[in-house]
N, C-alpha and C positions, 0 to 999 in steps of 0.2 A: 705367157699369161701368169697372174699372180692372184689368188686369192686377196679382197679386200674383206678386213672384217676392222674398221673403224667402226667406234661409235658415235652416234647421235644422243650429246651430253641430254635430249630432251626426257622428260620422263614418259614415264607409261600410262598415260591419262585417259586417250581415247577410247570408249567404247568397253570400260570397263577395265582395262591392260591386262593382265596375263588370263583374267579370271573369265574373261569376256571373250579374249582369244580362242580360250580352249571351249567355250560352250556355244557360242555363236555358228561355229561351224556344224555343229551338232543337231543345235536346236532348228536351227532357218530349216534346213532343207528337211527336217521331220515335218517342219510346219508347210512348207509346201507341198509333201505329196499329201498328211491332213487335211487343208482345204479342198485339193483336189477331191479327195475322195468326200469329203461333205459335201460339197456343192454335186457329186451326181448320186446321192444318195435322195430316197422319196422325202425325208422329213427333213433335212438339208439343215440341219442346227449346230451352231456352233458347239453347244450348250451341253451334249451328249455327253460322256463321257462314264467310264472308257468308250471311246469310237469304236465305230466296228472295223474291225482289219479283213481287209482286202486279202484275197488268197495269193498267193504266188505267183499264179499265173496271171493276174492284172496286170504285176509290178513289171512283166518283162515280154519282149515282142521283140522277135531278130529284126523285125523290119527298123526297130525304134532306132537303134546306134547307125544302122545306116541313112535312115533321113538326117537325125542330128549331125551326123560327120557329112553328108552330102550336102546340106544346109550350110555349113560353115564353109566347105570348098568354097559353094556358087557364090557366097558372099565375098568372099576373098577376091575372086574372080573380078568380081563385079568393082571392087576396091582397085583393083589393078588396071582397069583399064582404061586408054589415054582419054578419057573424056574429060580431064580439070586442070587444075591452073597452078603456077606456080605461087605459094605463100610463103611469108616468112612470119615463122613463129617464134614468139619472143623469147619462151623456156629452151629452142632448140640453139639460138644463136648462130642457124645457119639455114640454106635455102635446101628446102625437098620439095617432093614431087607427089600432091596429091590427086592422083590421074582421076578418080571419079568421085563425083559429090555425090551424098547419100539419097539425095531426091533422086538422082539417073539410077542409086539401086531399087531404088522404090516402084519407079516407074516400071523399070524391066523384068521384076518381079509381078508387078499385076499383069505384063503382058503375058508371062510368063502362066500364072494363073489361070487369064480367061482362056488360053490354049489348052491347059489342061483339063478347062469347063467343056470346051469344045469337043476334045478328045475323048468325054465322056471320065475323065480320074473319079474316084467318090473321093470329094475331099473330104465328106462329111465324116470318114472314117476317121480324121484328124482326137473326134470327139471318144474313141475308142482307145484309141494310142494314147491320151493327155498320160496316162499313168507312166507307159513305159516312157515316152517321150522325155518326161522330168526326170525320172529316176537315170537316165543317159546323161541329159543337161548338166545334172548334180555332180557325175562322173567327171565329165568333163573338165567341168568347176574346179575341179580338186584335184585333175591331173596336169589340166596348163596354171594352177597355183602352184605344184610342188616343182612344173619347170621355171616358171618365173622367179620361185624362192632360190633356186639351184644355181642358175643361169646367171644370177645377181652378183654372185661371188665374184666372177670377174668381169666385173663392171668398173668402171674410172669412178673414184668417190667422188667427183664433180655430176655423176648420174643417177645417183643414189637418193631418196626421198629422207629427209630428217627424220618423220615422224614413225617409219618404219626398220629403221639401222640402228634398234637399241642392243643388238645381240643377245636377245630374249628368242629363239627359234620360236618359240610359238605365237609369240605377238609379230613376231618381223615375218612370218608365213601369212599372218591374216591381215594386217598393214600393205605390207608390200614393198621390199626392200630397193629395188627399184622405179624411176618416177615415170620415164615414159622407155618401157625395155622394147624393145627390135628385133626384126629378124631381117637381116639386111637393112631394105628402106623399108622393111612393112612397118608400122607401127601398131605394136597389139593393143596399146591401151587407147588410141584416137580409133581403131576399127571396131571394137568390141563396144566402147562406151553409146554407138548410136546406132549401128548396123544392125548384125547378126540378133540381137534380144528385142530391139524395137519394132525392126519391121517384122521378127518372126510373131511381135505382139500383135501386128496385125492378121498375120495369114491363120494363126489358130482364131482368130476373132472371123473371119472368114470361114473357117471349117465349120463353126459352130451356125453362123449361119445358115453355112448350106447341109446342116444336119439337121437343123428348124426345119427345112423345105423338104427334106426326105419324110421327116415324120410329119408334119402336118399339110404337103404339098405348100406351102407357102411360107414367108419371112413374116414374124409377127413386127409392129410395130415398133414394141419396146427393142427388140433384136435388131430393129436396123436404125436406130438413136444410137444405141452402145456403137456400134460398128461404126456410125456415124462420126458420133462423137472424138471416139478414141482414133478413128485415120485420121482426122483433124490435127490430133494431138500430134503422132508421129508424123504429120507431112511436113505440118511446119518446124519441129524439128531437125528433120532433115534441110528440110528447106534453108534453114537456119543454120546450118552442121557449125558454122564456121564458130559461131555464140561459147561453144561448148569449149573451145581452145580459155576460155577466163573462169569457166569454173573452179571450183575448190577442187575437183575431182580429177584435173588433169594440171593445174597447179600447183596443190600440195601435196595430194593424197596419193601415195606409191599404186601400185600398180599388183595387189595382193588377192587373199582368196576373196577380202569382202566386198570390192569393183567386180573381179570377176564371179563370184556367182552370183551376185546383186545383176550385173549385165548378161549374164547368159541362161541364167534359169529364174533367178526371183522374177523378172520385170517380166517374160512372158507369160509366164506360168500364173502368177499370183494375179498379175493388170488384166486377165482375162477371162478372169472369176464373173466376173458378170455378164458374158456372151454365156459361157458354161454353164451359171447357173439357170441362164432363161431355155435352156435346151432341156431339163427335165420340169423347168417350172415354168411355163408360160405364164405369162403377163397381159391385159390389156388395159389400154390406156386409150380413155376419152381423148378427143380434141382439144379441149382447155389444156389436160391436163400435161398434152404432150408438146402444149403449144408454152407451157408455160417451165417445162422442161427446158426445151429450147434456148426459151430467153433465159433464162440461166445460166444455161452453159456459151450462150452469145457473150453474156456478160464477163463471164470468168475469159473467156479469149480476149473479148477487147481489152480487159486490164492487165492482162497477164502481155501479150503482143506489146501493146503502149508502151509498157513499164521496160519492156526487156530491149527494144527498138531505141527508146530514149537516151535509156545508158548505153549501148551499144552504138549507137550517132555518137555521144560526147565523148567516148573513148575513141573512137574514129577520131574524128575531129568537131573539137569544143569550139570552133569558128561557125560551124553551119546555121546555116539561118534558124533552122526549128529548134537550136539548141543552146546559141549563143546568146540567150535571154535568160537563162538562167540562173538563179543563185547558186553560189561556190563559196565552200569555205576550203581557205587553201593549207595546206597540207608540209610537213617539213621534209615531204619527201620530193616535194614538186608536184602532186597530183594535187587534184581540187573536187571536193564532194558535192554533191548535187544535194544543195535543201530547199530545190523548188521542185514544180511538176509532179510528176509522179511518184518521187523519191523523197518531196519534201510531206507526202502524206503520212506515208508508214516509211521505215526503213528497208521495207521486201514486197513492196507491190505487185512482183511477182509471185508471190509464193501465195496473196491473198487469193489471184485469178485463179491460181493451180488446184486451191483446195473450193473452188467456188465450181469450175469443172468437176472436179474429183467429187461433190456431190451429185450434179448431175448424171455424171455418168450412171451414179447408183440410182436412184429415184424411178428409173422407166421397172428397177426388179419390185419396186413394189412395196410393203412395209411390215409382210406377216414374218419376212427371214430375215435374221441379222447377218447373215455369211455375206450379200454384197454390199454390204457395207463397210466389208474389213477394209477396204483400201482407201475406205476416206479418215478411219480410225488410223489406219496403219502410216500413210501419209501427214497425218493431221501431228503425229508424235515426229515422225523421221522430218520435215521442216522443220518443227521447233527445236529438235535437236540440232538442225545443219544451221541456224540461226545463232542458237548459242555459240556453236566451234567457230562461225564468222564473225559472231562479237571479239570472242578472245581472240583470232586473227589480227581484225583490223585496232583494237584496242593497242595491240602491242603494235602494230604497224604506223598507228597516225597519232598516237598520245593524247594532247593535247585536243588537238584537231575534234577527233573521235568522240570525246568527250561535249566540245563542242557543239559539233553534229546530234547527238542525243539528247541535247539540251534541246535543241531544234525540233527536232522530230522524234517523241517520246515513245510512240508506239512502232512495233517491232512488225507485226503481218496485220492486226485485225485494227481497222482506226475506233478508240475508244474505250479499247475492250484491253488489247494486248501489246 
C-alpha cells in the first residue's frame, strides 16, 4: 500500500474553501441541536436569543449511541440482503451487487414498527431522546468523516474526487477526498446517501406522532399531513433509489464530512422539525384549509415525479415513445439537452415541485411560528445554491451547447420570476 497525496490542480471554491471548511463543521451541528431545542420549547422562536441552554442531562442518554449504532447495523443489514439485481454503474466501470433496493428497507422497517406497536414499545419516547439522539448522530458524522479522510490515503488516484484532493486537510476532510469509498462491496456513500437519514426521517416522524396520541389520546390532523406528506417524499425516493446514482452528490461530490452529516444527522433531525414542532404546539386545521394543503403538495409531487421520470426515460433511452418527441439540442460530447417538456419550462423542474412541497409541508404548523418554516427557507437557499454549482458544471461540460440551452429556457427553478 502507498499513500496517494496528488493534487487536484482545481481551486478551493466550494462552500466557501478553507474558511467554510473550518466553520461549517462547527456551525451545522450547533444549529441542529438549536432548532431541536427551540422547537420543544413553550414560545418556540427562532428570534430568542441568547437561547436557553438545555442542561446536561438533555444532551445525553446511554440508551441514545445504542439506538444510533443499532440503527445503522439493522440498516446495513437490510442493504445486504439478497433481495436486488444486478447493475451497472457508469462512475464504477464494473458490475456489483446491490442485493436490496431501499423501498424493501422501507417496507421491513414499518413492519418492523407496527410489531413494536403491537409489543406495546413507547415509541413516543423517540420525542425525549431527539437531544441525545442528534448529539450521537453528530458523533458519528465526525468519526466515519475522520475514517473516510484517513482511509483515502490509499486509494488508486483513479478513485479520488477532484473537488476534494486539494491537500488543504481541512477542506479535503469536509469535501471528501474520496468519490465513492468501500468497504469490501459495501458502498458507504450509495448506503448513507438514501438509507439510514431518510427512512430514519420517517420513524422520528412516526415517534412524534405517536407522542401526539400519548398526550392528547389522538393524532391531530395537521400531524398526520406532515407524516403524510414527508412518507411520500421518502417512499418514492426509495422507490426511485436508482435516480440518485446521476446526482451531483454521487457524481462529483467526494464522499466527506458535508454528505455525511448532511445524510446522517442534518436530513433527519432538521426534515422533522415539523412533526416536533406540532408535538408541543398543536394545530388545527379546517377542511378547506387542509383540503387545500393537500392540493399543494399534490402539485409539487406531480411536477417534481414528471420532471425527474422524463429525464430519467431520455437518459434511459431517447427512442421511447413518451420521449422521442422531444426537442434536443445536441451536444460536443454526444449527449443532447431536452428544451421541450418539462425541461423546456425552467431548467430545474424539479427543484420547483421540491420547494412547492417543501411549503406544504410547513403550512399544516400554522403561521404564528417561524421555526417550521426553516426548511422551506433552508431549502429555498441550498437549491439555488446546487443550481448555480450545476450551471458552472454543465457550462464547462457543454460550451456552446449550454449556452444555447439558456437561451432556450431562461428561467432556472421559478418560470418568470427566476
Amino acid at each position: 500500500m502507498k499513500f496517494n497525496k496528488q493534487k487536484s490542480p482545481q481551486a478551493e471554491k466550494e462552500f466557501g474553501g478553507t474558511l467554510g471548511a473550518t466553520c461549517i463543521p462547527v456551525f451545522l451541528p450547533l444549529t441542529v441541536l438549536y432548532l431541536l431545542c427551540v422547537c420543544r420549547s413553550p414560545v418556540a422562536s427562532v428570534l430568542q436569543w441568547p437561547p436557553v441552554l438545555p442542561p446536561t442531562a438533555q444532551l445525553w442518554d446511554p440508551l441514545a449511541p445504542v439506538l444510533i449504532l443499532g440503527w445503522m447495523a439493522l440498516q446495513s443489514f437490510f442493504y445486504l440482503l439478497p433481495m436486488g439485481k444486478v447493475r451497472r454503474l457508469c462512475f464504477y466501470l464494473s458490475l456489483f451487487l446491490s442485493p436490496s433496493t431501499g423501498f424493501h428497507a422501507l417496507c421491513i422497517t414499518a413492519v418492523l414498527l407496527t410489531l413494536s406497536l403491537w409489543l406495546g414499545m413507547p415509541l413516543g419516547y423517540l420525542f425525549e431522546l431527539l437531544l441525545p439522539l442528534a448529539v450521537c448522530a453528530i458523533g458519528v458524522s465526525f468519526l466515519l468523516s475522520l475514517y473516510l479522510y484517513i482511509s483515502s490515503f490509499w486509494a488508486p488516484h483513479h478513485a479520488l474526487a477532484q473537488g476534494g484532493n486539494t491537500g488543504n486537510p481541512l477542506y479535503d476532510f469536509f469535501m471528501g477526498r474520496e468519490l465513492n469509498p468501500r468497504i469490501g462491496s459495501f458502498d458507504l456513500k450509495y448506503f448513507c446517501e438514501l438509507r439510514p437519514g431518510l427512512i430514519g426521517w420517517v420513524v422520528i416522524n412516526f415517534g412524534m406522532l405517536m407522542k401526539e396520541v400519548e398526550l392528547r389520546d389522538s393524532a391531530s390532523l395537521a400531524m398526520i399531513l406532515v407524516n403524510g406528506f414527508q412518507l411520500l417524499y421518502v417512499a418514492d425516493a426509495l422507490w426511485n433509489e436508482e435516480a440518485v446514482l446521476t446526482t451531483m452528490d454521487i457524481v462529483h461530490d467526494g464522499f466527506g464530512f458535508m454528505l455525511v452529516f448532511g445524510d446522517l444527522a442534518w436530513v433527519p433531525f432538521t426534515y422533522s422539525l415539523q412533526a416536533a414542532f406540532l408535538v408541543v404546539h398543536p394545530q388545527s386545521l379546517s377542511p378547506l384549509g387542509a383540503t387545500a394543503i393537500v392540493t399543494l403538495n399534490g402539485a409539487g409531487y406531480y411536477i417534481f415525479r414528471k420532471s425527474n421520470s422524463q429525464k430519467n426515460q431520455f437518459r434511459r433511452d431517447p427512442t421511447h415513445p413518451s420521449v422521442s418527441k422531444l426537442e434536443t439540442i445536441a451536444t460536443a460530447t454526444g449527449k443532447r439537452l431536452l428544451v421541450s417538456g418539462w425541461w423546456g419550462l425552467v431548467r430545474h423542474p424539479n427543484y420547483l415541485g421540491d420547494l412547492l412541497m417543501a411549503l406544504a409541508w410547513s403550512l399544516p404548523c400554522g403561521f404564528n411560528h417561524l421555526l417550521p418554516y426553516f426548511y422551506v427557507v433552508y431549502f429555498t437557499v441550498l437549491l439555488i445554491h446546487r443550481e448555480a454549482r450545476d450551471e458552472r458544471h454543465c457550462r464547462a461540460k457543454y460550451g456552446l451547447a449550454w449556452d444555447s440551452y439558456c437561451r432556450r429556457v431562461p428561467y432556472r427553478i421559478f418560470p418568470y420570476i427566476y
